[in-house]
N, C-alpha and C positions, 0 to 999 in steps of 0.2 A: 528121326522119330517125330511122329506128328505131336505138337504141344496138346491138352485138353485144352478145350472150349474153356471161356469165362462165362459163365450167365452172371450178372449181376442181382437177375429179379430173383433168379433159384435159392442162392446161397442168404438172400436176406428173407427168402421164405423156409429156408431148412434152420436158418439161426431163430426164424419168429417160432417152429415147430417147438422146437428145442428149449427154448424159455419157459414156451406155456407148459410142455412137461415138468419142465424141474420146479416150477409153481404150482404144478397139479401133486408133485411127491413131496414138497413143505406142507402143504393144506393139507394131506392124509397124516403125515407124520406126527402136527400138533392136532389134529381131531382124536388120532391114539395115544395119544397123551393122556395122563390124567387128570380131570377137573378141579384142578389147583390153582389160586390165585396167587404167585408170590409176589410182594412189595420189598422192595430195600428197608426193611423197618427195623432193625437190630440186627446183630450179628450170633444174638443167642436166640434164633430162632432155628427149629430144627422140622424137618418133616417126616410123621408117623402116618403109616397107613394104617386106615383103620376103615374095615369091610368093603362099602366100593368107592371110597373116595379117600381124599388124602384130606386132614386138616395140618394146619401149622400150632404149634405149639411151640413156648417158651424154653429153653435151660432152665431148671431151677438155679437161681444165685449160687455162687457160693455162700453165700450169706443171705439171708433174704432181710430185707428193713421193710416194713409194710406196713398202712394205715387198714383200719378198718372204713369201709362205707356199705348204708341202706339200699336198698331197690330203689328208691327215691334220689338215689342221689349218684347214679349212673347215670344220666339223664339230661340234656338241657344245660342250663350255666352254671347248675354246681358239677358237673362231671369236669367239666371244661378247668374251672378255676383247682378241682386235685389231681389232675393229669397236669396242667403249672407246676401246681406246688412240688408236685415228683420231679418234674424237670429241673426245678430248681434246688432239690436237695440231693440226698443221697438214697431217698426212698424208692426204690424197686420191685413193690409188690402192691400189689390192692389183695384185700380178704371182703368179696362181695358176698351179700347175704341172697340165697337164692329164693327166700319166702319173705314175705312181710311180716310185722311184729306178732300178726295172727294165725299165723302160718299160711295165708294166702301164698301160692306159688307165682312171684313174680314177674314168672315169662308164659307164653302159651306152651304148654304140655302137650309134644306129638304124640306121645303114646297113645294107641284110642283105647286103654281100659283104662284112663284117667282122663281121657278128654273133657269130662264135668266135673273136672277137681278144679281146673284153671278157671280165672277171671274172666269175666266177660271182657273188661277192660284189665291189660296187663300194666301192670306198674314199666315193666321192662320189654317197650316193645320188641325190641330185635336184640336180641342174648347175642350174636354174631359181632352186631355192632358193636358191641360195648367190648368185644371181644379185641377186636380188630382195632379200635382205639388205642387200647391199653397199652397190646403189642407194636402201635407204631411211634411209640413212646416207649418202646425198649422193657414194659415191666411185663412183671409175671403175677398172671393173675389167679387167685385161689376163690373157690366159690364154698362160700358158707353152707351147713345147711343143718339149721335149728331140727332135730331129729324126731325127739321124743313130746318134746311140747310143740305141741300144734293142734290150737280151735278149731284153724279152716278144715282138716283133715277128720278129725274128730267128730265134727258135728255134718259131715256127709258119709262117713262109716264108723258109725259108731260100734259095731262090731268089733272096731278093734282097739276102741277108746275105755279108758277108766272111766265106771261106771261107781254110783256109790249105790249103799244097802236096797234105797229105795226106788232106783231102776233110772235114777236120772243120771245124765254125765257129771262124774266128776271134777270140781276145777281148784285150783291152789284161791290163796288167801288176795291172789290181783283177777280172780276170776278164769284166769285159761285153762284149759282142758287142754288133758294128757293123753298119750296113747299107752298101750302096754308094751313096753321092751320086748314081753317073748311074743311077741305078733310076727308072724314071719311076712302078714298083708303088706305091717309097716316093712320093715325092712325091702322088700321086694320096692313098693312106693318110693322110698326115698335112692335106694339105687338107680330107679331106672331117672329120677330127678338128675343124679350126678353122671351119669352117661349122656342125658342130654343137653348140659353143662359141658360139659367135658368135648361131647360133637359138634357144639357151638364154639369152641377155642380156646375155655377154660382149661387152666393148665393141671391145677390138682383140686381135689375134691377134700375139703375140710369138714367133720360130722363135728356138731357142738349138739348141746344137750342129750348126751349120750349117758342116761343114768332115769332110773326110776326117781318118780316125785319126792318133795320132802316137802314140801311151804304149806302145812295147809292138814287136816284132820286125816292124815292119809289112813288111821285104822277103821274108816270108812268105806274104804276103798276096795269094788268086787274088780279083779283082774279077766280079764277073757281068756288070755291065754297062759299066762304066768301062775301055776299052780301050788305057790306061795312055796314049798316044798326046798326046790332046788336054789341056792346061792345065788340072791342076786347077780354078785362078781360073775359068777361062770353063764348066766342068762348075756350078760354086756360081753364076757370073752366068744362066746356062743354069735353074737353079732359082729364083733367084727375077724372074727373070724371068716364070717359068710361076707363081709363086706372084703376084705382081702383078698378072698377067691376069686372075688367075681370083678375086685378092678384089677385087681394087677395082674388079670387072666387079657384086660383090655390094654396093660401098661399104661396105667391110670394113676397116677402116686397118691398116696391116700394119708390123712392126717386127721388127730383128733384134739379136740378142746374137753381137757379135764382141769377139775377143782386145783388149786394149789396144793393143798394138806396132800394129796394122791403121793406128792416131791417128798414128802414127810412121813406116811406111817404106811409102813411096809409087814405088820404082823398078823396080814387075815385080814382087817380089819376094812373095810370098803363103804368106811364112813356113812351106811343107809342106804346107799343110792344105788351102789355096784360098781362105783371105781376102783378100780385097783391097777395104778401102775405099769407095776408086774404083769399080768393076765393081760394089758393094749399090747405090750410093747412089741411081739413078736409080729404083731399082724399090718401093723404100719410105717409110714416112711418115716412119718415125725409127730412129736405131741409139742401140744403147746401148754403148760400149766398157769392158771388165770392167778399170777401173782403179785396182785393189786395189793400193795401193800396197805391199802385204807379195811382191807379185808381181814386182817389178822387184827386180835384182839387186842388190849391194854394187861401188857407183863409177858408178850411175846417177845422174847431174844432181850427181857429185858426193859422194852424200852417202855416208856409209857404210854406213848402215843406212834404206834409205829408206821402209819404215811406220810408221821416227821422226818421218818430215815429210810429215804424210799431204797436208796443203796444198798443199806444194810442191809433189809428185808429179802430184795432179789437175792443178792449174793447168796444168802445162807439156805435161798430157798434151792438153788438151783445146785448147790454142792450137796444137800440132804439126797437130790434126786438122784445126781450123778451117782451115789453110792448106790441106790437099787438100781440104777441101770446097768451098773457093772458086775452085781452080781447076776443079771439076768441075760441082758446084753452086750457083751463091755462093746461092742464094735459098734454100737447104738451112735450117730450123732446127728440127732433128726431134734433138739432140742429148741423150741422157738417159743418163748414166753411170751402173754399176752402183758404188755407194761401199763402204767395206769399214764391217761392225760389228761384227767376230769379233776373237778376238786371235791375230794372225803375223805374226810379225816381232818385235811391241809389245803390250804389253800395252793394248787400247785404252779409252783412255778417252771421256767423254761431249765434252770439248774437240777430242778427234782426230777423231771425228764427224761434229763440228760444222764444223772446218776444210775437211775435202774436202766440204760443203755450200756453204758458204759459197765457194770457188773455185771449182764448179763454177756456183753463180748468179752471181759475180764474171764470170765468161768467156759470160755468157748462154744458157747451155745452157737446152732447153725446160722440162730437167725431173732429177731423179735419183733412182734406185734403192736402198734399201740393203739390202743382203746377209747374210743369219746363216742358216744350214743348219738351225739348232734352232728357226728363227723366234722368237727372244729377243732385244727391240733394244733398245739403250738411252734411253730414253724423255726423260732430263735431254737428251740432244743435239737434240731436237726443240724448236721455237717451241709455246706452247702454242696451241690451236684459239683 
């Protein structure tokens, strides 16, 4: 039987064939891919599809430890030198403020029925960026978002702003205007804020000043939509209720910043504002109670001066709490105090720090916050990384 022919040139042009296809079925393969960038950046990153793109998102800790920081201070060489400081401690969270101190929104707003709510100049040019940092430094990032008090907001829809007798906006005793809790304007505003936090890499959405005004002559005060009638409490159960719908319909973890005392008085009682414990807890993943011990009076627990015994203070705040939580939800344990690292009351030092750390992981909370305005923390009160 006759052998086949050898072509040389044939077979190095059926092999060159052959390659440019299986390069032409890689390049289709990754162009039907999803528009996802992943980096090696942690190993508690995870990927959630969300409409037609994927973003990456964190694990929440088991534990979360996290500092507070500004719009300002995402940014340039202080973002830099507390993405360090995390590396170097045990710190695994940032809690970023998503407006400025006047409720300026401090990224551009895509939504175009808020497009003239944003800055011309944004505090926080790229929300992604700062995202993307965080995450490549292993933390989990929460975005702030001051709710009910807000100038910026206010004084471009006043519609849905506290208004006093004589038709001008109302504002507390530091000047800032409020809006009205039962606005459903606000509520819609501030959601579609935390979704686009949230689609920029933000891992949970934190709501603080979640509570009608107190500072300031508030039986001056005409409501837009709040028809003085119905329970403060059930107006704030009423929001986040609708806030719960509508993130964890996105798998969005949702959390709120309430008063300390909320840990404390459980009988109706919603201390003026419309806190009530009780009435949050079903609708979110975690609260965090502001239990600044410089915050509690002279013959609290006793003591006389009680940001002398920052320990004390935590501990007994967060067992008060635990007892409504378990009548309400005993399986609750989304528990993360905001701690204090400023000095009121006391001079504080890196042991006093330490102490309401240490009580509040004593008492099993998930997790704890600490608190400095200037975003200056004392680094000795931290475990190193």
């Amino acid at each position: 039987m006759a052998r086949p022919r050898y072509y040389p040139g044939l077979s190095a042009f059926v092999a060159l064939v052959m390659l440019i296809a299986v390069c032409a079925l890689v390049v289709i393969f990754l162009r039907s891919r999803p528009n996802t960038t992943i980096s090696p950046i942690s190993d508690a990153i995870v990927e959630r599809e969300r409409d037609t793109k994927d973003t990456l998102h964190a694990v929440t800790p088991e534990r979360v430890k996290a500092i507070y920081l500004t719009t300002s201070s995402v940014k340039g060489q202080k973002y830099q030198e507390m993405l360090a400081l995390a590396d170097r401690t045990e710190i695994n969270a940032f809690v970023v403020d998503l407006k400025d101190d006047n409720g300026a929104p401090g990224f551009r707003i895509a939504h175009p029925d808020y497009a003239g709510v944003s800055r011309d100049t944004s505090t926080i040019p790229d929300l992604a960026a700062v995202a993307a940092d965080a995450h490549a430094h292993g933390l989990y990032l929460i975005a702030r978002v001051s709710t009910f008090q807000d100038s910026w907001f206010a004084d471009r829809h006043p519609e849905f702003a506290m208004h006093t007798r004589g038709g001008g906006l109302w504002h507390d005793r530091r000047g800032i205007r409020w809006l009205d809790p039962a606005a459903k304007g606000v509520w819609e505003y501030n959601a579609v804020l935390a979704e686009e936090a949230h689609a920029a890499g933000f891992d949970e959405i934190q709501f603080d000043y979640v509570r009608f005004a107190s500072d300031g002559d508030i039986s001056t005060i005409v409501y837009p939509a709040w028809d003085g009638v119905e329970p403060k409490s059930k107006v704030m159960e009423r929001f986040f209720a609708y806030m719960g719908d509508r993130l964890h319909g996105q798998e969005i973890p949702l959390s709120a910043d309430l008063f300390g005392y909320t840990f404390r008085v459980d009988d109706g009682y919603d201390l003026g504002i419309g806190q009530r414990l009780a009435l949050v807890l079903p609708y979110v993943d975690f609260v965090s109670p502001m239990v600044y011990p410089s915050h509690y009076p002279p013959g609290h627990l006793g003591l006389a001066n009680p940001a002398a015994s920052p320990g004390i203070v935590v501990d007994d705040a967060l067992a008060d709490g635990q007892t409504i939580i378990d009548a309400v939800r005993p399986d609750f344990r989304g528990v993360r105090p905001w701690l204090q690292d400023f000095d009121m009351g006391a001079d504080y030092t890196a042991a006093m720090v330490r102490q309401q750390i240490d009580a509040a992981e004593k008492r099993g909370a998930e997790g704890w916050i600490l608190w400095n305005a200037r975003n200056v923390y004392t680094e000795d009160a931290l475990k190193k990384a």
